[in-house]
VONUMAR-248976 format. One record per residue (C-alpha): x, y, z; residue number from 1; residue in one letter. Coordinates in Angstrom, 3 decimals, decimal comma. Example, Ala and Ser with C-alpha at 12.3 -4.5 7.8 and 13.67 -1.06 7.14 Angstrom:
<rs>
{r {12,300; -4,500; 7,800}; 1; a}
{r {13,670; -1,060; 7,140}; 2; s}
</rs>
This chain:
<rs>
{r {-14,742; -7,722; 18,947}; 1; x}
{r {-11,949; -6,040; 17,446}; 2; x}
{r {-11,336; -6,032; 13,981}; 3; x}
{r {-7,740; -7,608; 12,671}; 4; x}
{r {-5,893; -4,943; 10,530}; 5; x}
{r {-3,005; -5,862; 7,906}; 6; x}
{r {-0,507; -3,754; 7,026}; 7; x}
{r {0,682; -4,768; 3,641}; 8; x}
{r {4,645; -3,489; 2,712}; 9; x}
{r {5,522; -4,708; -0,749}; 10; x}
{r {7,123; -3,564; -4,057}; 11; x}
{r {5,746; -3,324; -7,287}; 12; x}
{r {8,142; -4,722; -9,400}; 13; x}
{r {8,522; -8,175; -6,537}; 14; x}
{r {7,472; -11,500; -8,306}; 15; x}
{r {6,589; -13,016; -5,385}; 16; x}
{r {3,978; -10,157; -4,064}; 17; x}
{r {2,388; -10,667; -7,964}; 18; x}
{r {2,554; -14,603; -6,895}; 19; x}
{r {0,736; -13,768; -3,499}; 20; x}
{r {-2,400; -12,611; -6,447}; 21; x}
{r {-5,486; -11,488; -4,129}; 22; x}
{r {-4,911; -13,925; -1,614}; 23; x}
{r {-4,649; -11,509; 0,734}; 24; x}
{r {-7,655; -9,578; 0,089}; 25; x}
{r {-9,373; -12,849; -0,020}; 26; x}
{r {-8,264; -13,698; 3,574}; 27; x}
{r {-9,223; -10,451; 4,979}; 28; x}
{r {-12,414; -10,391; 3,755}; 29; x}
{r {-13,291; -13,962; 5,341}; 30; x}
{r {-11,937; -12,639; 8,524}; 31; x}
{r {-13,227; -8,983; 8,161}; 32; x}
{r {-10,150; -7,670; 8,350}; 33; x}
{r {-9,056; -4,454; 7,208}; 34; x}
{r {-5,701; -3,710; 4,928}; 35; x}
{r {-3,099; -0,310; 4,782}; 36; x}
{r {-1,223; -0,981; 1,287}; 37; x}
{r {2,591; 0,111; 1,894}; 38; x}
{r {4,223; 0,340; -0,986}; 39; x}
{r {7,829; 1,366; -0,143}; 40; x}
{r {11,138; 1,575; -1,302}; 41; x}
{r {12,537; -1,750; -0,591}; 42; x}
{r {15,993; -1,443; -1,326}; 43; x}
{r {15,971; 1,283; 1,143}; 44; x}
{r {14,751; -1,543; 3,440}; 45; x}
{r {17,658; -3,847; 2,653}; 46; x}
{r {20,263; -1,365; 3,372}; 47; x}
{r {18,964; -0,909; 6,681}; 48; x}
{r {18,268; -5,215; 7,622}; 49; x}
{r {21,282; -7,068; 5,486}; 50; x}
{r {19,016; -7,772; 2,413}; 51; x}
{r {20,652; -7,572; -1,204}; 52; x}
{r {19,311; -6,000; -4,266}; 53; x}
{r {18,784; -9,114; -6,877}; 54; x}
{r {22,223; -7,759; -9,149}; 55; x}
{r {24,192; -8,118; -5,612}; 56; x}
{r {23,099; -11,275; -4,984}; 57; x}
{r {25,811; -14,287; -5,277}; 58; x}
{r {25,323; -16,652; -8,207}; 59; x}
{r {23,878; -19,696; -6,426}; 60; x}
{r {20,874; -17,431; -4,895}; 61; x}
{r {20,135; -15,792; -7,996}; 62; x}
{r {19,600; -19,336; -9,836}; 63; x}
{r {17,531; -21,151; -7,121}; 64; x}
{r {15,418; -17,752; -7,203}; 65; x}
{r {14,588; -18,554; -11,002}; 66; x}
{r {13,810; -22,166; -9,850}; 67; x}
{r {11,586; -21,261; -7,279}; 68; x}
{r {9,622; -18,823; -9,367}; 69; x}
{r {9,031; -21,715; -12,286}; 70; x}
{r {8,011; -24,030; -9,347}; 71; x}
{r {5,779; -21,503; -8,070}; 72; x}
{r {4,624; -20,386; -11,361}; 73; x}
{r {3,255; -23,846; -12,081}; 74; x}
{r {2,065; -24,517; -8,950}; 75; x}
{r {0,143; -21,800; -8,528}; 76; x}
{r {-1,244; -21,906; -11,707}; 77; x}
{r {-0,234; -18,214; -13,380}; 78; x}
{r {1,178; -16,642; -16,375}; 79; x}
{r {4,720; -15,226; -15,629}; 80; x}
{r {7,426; -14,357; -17,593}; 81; x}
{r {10,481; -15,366; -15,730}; 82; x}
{r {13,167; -12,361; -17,307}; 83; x}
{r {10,567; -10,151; -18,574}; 84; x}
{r {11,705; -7,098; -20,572}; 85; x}
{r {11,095; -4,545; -18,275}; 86; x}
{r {12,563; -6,017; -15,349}; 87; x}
{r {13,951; -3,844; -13,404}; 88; x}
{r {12,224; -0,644; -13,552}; 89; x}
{r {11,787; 2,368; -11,284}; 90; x}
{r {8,823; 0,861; -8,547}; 91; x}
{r {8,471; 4,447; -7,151}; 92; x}
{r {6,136; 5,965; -9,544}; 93; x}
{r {3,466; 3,160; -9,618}; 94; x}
{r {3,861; 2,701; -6,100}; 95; x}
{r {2,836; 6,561; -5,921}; 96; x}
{r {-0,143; 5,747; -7,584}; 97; x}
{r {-1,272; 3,139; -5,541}; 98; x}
{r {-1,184; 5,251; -2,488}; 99; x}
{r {-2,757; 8,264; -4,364}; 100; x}
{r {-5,461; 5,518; -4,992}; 101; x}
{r {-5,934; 4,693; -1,443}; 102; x}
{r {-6,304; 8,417; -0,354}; 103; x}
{r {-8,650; 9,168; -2,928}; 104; x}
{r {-10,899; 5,641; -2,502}; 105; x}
{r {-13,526; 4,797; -5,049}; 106; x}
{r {-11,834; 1,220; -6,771}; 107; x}
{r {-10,412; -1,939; -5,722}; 108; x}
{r {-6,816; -1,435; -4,277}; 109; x}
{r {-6,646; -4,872; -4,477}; 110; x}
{r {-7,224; -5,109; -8,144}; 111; x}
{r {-5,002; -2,184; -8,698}; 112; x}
{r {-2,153; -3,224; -7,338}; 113; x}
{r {-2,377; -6,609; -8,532}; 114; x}
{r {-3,018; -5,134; -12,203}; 115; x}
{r {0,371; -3,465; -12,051}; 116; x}
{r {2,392; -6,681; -10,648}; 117; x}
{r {0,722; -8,441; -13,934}; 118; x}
{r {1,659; -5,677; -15,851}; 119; x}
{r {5,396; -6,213; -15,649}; 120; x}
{r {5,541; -10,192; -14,755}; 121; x}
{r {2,647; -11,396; -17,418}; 122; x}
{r {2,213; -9,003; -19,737}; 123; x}
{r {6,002; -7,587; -19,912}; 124; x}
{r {4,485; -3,685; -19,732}; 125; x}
{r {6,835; -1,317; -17,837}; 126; x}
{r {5,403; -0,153; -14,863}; 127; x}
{r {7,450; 2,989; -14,590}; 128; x}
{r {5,365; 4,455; -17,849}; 129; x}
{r {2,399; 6,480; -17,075}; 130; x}
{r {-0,205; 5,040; -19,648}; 131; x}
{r {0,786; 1,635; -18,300}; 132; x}
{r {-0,010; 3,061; -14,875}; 133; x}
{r {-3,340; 5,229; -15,723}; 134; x}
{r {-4,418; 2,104; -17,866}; 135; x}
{r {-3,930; 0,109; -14,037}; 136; x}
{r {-5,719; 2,881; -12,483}; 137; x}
{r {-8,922; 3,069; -14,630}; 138; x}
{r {-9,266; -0,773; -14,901}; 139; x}
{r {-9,200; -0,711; -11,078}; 140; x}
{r {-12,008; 1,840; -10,998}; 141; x}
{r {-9,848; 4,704; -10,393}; 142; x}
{r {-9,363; 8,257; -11,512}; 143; x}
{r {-6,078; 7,939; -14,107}; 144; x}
{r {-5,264; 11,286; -13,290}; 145; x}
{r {-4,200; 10,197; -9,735}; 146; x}
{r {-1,282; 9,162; -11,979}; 147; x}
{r {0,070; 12,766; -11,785}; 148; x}
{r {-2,089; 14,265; -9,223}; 149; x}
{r {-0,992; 12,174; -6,330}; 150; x}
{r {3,192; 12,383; -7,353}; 151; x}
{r {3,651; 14,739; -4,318}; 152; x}
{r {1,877; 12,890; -1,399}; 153; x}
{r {2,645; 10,039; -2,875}; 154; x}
{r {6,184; 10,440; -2,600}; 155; x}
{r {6,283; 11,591; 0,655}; 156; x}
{r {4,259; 8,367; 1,838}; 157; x}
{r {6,598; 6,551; -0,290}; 158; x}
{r {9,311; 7,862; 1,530}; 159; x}
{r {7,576; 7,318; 4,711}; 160; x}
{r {6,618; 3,613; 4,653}; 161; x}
{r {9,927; 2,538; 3,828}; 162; x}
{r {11,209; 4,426; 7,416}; 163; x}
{r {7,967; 2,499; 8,946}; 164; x}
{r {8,690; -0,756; 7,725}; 165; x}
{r {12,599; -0,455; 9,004}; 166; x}
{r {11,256; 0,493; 12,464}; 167; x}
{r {8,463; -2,255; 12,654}; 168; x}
{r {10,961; -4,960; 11,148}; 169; x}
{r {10,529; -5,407; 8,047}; 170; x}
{r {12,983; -6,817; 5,403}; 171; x}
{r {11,299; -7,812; 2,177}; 172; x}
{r {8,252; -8,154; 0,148}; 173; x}
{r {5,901; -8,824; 0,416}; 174; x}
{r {5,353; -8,688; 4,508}; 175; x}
{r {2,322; -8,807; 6,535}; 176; x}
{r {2,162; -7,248; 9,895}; 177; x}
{r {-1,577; -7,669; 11,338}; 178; x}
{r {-2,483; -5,731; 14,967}; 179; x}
{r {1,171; -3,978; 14,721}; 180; x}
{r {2,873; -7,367; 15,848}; 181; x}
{r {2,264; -10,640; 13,943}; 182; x}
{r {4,510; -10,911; 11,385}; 183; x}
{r {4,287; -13,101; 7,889}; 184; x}
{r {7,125; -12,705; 5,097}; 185; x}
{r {6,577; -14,193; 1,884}; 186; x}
{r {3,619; -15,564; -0,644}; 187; x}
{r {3,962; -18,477; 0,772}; 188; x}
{r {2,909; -17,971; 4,453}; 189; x}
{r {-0,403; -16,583; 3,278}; 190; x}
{r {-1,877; -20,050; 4,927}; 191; x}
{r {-0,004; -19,002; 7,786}; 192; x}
{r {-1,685; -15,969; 8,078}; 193; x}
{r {-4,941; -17,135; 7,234}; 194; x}
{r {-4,561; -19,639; 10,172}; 195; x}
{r {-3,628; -17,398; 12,690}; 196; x}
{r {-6,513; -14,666; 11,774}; 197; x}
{r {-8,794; -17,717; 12,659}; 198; x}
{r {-6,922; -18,088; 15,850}; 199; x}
{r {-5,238; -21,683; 15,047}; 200; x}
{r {-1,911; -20,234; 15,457}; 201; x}
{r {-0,924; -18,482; 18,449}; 202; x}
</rs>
């Protein structure tokens, strides 16, 4: 039987991928499913599929946003800070990291990137600053070093997940593509995806 395989495009700076918490990793291990972390650059991805950067967006989107994330903030349970003080940063560098991470192996991707999403929406760190990132790193189980070791490949791969997630359709964060095909945007179709992984959903 094949095994499913996720491939995970996000941001690092997105309050709704630090909403989706480990979720994900949660339904891929009940399924056995294995997961490529993407980070990318996603307004790169907007230019290229009609999205908006949140400054560009008109009035009326940007306050429902703000409702939505108290809504989902309560009923989800979790700390976060709806303006929080480093918000926005530059996603690039800690999105390096997480793909130096992956190369290297060793610690819980899962944890690491999640650590960094709580870093700037519950803890109000700034993700763009090293120590916040080698502190991520090492609580993940993770050489901190990868922090400035993996700058070069990871900004290539940085580069080149943003170019894979315009081809493959893409056009926010977080998305889920499992088996190069099935398609989930959003926190909230995590159920979705958990559904059709068990083969309720065709």
């Amino acid at each position: 039987m094949k095994v499913p395989h996720i491939d995970y495009y996000f941001v690092t700076i997105s309050p709704w991928t630090y909403l989706a918490g480990l979720r994900l990793e949660e339904i891929a291990g009940k399924h056995g499913a294995t997961i490529t972390y993407k980070p990318c650059d996603i307004n790169r991805v907007f230019a290229s599929t009609g999205g908006l950067p949140l400054a560009e967006r008109p009035k009326a989107r940007r306050d429902y946003r703000v409702q939505e994330l108290r809504r989902w903030r309560a009923a989800l349970g979790m700390e976060l800070v709806l303006e929080p003080a480093f918000f926005p940063t530059n996603p690039a560098p800690s999105g390096y990291a997480i793909i130096a991470a992956q190369g290297a192996g060793g610690g819980d991707l899962g944890k690491l990137t999640h650590s960094i999403l709580r870093a700037c929406w519950a803890e109000e760190r700034d993700v763009a600053d090293e120590a916040v990132i080698r502190s991520c790193l090492e609580g993940a189980g993770f050489d901190p070093g990868l922090a400035n070791s993996g700058l070069l490949t990871g900004a290539m791969t940085y580069e080149a997940n943003a170019d894979e997630a315009i081809n493959a359709g893409v056009f926010g964060a977080p998305f889920y593509i499992v088996d190069g095909k099935e398609m989930f945007w959003g926190q909230d179709r995590l159920e979705m995806l958990d559904r059709y992984l068990s083969g309720e959903l065709a």
